[in-house]
TORPA-4810 file (N, C-alpha, C, O; in nm, 3 decimals):
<nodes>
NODE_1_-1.501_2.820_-0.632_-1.487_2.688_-0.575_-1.341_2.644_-0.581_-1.260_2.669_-0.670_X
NODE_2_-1.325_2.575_-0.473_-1.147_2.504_-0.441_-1.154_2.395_-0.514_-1.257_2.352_-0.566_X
NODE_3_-1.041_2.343_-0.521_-1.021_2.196_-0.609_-0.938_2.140_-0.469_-0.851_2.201_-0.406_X
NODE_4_-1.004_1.984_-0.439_-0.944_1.927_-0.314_-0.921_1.798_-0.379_-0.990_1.759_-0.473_X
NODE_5_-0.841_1.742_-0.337_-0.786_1.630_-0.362_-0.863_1.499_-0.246_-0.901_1.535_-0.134_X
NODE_6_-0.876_1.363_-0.286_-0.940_1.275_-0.138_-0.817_1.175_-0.164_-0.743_1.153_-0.260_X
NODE_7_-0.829_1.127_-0.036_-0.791_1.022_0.013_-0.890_0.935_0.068_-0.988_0.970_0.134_X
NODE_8_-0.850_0.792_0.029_-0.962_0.706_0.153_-0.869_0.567_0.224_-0.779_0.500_0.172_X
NODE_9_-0.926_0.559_0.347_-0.845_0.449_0.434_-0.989_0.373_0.382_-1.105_0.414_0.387_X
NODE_10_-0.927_0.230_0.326_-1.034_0.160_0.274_-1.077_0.039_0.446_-1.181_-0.023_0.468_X
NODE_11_-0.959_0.048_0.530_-0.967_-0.059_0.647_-0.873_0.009_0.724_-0.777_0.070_0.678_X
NODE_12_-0.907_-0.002_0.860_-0.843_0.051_0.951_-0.740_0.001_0.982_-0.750_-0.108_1.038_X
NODE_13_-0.620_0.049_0.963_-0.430_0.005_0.979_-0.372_0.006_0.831_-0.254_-0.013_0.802_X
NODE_14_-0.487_0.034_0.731_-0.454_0.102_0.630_-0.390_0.218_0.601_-0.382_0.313_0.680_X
NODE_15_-0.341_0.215_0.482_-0.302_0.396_0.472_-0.415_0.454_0.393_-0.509_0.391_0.346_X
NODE_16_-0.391_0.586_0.386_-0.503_0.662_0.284_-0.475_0.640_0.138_-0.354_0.623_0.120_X
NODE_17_-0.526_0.636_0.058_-0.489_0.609_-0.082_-0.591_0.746_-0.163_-0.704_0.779_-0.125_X
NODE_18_-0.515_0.806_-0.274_-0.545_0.910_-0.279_-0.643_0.852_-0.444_-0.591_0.782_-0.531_X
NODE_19_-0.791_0.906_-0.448_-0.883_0.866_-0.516_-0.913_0.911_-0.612_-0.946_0.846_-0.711_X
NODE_20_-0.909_1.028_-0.605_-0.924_1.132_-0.684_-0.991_1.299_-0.659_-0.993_1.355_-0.549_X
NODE_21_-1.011_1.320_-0.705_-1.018_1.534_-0.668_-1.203_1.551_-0.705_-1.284_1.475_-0.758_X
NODE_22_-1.209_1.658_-0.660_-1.335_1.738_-0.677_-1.351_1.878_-0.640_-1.274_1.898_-0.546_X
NODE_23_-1.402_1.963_-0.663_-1.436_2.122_-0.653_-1.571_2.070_-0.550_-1.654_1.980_-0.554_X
NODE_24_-1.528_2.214_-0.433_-1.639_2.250_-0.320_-1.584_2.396_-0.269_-1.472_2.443_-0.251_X
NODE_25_-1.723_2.445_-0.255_-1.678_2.570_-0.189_-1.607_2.596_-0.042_-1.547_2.698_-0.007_X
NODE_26_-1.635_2.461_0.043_-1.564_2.461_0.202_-1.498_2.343_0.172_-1.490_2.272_0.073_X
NODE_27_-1.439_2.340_0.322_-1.365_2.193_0.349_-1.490_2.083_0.358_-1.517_1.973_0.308_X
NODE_28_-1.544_2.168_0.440_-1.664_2.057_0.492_-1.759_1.987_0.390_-1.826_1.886_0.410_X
NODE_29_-1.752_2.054_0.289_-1.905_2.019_0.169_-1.794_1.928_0.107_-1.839_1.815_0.090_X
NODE_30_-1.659_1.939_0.065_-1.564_1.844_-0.004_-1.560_1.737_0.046_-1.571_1.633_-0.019_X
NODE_31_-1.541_1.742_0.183_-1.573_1.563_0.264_-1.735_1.540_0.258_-1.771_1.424_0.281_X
NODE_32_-1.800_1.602_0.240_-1.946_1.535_0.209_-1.969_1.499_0.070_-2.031_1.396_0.040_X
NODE_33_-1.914_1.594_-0.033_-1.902_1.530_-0.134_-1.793_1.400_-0.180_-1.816_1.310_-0.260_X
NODE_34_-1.679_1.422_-0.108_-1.600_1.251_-0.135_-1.682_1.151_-0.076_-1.673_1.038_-0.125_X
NODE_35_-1.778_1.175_0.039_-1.826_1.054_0.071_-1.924_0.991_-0.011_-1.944_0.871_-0.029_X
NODE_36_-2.004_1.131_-0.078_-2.102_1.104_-0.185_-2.049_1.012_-0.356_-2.090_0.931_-0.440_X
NODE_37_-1.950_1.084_-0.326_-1.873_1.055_-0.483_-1.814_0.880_-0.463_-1.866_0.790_-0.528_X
NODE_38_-1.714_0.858_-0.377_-1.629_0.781_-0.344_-1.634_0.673_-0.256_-1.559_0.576_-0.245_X
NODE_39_-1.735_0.705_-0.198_-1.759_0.569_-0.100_-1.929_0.491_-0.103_-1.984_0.421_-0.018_X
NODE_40_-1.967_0.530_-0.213_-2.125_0.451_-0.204_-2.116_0.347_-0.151_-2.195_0.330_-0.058_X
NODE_41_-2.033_0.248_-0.179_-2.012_0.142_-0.140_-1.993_0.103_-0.003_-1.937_-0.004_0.021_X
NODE_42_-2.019_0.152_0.058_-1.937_0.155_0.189_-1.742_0.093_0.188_-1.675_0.026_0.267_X
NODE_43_-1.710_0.167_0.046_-1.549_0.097_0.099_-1.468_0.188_0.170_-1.352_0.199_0.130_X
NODE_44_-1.502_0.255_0.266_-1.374_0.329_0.320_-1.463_0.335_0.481_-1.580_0.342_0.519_X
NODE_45_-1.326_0.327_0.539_-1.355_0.396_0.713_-1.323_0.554_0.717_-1.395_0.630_0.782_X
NODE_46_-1.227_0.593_0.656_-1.194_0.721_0.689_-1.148_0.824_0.550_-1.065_0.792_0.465_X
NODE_47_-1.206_0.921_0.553_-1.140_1.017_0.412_-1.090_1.163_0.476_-1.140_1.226_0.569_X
NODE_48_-0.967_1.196_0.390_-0.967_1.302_0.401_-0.999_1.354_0.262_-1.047_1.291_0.168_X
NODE_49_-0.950_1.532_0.269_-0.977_1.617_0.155_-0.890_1.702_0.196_-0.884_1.745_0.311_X
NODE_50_-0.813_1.735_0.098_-0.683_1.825_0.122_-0.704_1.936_-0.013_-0.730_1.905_-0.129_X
NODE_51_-0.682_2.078_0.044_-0.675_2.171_-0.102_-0.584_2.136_-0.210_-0.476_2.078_-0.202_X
NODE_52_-0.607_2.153_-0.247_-0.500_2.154_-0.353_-0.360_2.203_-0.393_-0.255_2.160_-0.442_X
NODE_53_-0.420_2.330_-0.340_-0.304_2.462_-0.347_-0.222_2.454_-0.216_-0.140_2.537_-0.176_X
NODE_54_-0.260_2.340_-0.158_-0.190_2.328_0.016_-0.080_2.236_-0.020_0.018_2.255_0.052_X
NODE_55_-0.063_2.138_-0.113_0.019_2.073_-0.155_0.142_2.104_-0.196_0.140_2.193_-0.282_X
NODE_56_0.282_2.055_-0.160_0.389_2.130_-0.188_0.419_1.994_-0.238_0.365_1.899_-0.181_X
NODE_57_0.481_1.978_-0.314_0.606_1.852_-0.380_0.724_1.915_-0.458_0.756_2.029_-0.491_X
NODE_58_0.794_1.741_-0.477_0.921_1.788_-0.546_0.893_1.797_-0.687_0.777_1.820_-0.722_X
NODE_59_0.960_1.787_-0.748_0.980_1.796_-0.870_1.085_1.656_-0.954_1.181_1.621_-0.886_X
NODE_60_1.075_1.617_-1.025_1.135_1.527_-1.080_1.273_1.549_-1.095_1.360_1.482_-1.040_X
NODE_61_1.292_1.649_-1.175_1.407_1.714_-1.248_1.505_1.776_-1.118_1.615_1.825_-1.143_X
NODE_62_1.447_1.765_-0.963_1.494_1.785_-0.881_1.553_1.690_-0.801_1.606_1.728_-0.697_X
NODE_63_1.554_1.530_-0.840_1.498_1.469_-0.771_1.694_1.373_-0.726_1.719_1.272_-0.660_X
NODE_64_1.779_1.464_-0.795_1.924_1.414_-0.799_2.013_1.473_-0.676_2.117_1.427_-0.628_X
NODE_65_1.922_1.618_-0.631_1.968_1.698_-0.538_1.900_1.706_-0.416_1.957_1.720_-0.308_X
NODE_66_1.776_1.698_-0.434_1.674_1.658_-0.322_1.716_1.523_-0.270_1.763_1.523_-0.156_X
NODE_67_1.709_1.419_-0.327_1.774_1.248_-0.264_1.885_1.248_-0.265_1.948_1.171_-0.336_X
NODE_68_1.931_1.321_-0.200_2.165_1.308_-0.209_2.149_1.152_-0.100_2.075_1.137_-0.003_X
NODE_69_2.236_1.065_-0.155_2.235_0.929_-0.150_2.333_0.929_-0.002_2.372_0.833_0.064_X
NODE_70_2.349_1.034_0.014_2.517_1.080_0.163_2.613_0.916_0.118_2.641_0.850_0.218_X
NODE_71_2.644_0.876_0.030_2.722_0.805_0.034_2.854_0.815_0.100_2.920_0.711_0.109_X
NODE_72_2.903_0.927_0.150_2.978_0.923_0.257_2.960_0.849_0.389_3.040_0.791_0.461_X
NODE_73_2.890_0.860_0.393_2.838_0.803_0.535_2.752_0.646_0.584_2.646_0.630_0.643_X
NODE_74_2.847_0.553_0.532_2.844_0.437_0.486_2.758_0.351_0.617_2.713_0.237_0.601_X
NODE_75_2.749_0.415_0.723_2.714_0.367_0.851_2.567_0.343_0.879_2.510_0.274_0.965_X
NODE_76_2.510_0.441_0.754_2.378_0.437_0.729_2.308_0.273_0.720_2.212_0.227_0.782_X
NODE_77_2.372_0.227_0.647_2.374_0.111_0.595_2.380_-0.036_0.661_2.493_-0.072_0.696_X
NODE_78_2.276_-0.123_0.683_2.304_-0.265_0.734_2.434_-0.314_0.707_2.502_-0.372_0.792_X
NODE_79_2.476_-0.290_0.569_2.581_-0.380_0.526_2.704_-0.358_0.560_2.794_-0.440_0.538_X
NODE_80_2.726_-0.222_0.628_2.825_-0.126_0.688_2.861_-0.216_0.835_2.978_-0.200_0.869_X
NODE_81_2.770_-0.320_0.938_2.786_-0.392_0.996_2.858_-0.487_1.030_2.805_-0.560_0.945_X
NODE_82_2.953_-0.573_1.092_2.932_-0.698_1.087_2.887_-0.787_1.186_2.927_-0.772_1.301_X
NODE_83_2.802_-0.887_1.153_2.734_-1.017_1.255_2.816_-1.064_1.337_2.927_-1.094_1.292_X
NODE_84_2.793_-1.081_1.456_2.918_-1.147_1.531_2.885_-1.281_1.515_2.765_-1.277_1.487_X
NODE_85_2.931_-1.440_1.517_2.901_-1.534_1.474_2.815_-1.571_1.612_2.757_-1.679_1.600_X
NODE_86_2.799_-1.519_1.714_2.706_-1.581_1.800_2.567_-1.554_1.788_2.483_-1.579_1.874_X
NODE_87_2.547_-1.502_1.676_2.418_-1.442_1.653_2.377_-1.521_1.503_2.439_-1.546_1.400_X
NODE_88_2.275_-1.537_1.538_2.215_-1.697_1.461_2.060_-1.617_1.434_1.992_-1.551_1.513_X
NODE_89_2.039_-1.650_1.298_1.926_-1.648_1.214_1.901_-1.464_1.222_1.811_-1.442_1.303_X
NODE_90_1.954_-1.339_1.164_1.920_-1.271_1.205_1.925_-1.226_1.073_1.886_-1.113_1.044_X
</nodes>
């Protein structure tokens, strides 16, 4: 058996919010079981189920070289701007 991770959109224009995990032998029995597990209630419109092992992330200890801030490139930035004074409430 796989270990899948759920998500549930609790309202539509929501995002998914991730709920918690469960073991199933398919994709398909894992979304029947998040619906069983996770939504008695009727709180969700939509779930997914993602493997587990499909998941790639960063790492923390990575997280100085992975987010390079490009502080060179100051243009990025609103504040890098300036308002021309004919422009009101912006």
């Amino acid at each position: 058996m796989s270990l899948y991770e759920v998500f549930i959109r609790s309202r539509r224009g929501l995002d998914h919010k991730h709920c918690g995990s469960l073991h199933a032998e398919t994709p398909e029995l894992a979304l029947e079981y998040a619906r069983d597990v996770y939504t008695r209630r009727n709180e969700g419109v939509s779930i997914w189920v993602v493997k587990s092992s499909d998941i790639v992330a960063s790492q923390e200890e990575d997280a100085e070289s992975f987010y390079d801030p490009m502080d060179d490139k100051p243009y990025r930035h609103a504040t890098f701007y300036t308002i021309p004074e004919e422009v009101k409430n912006l």
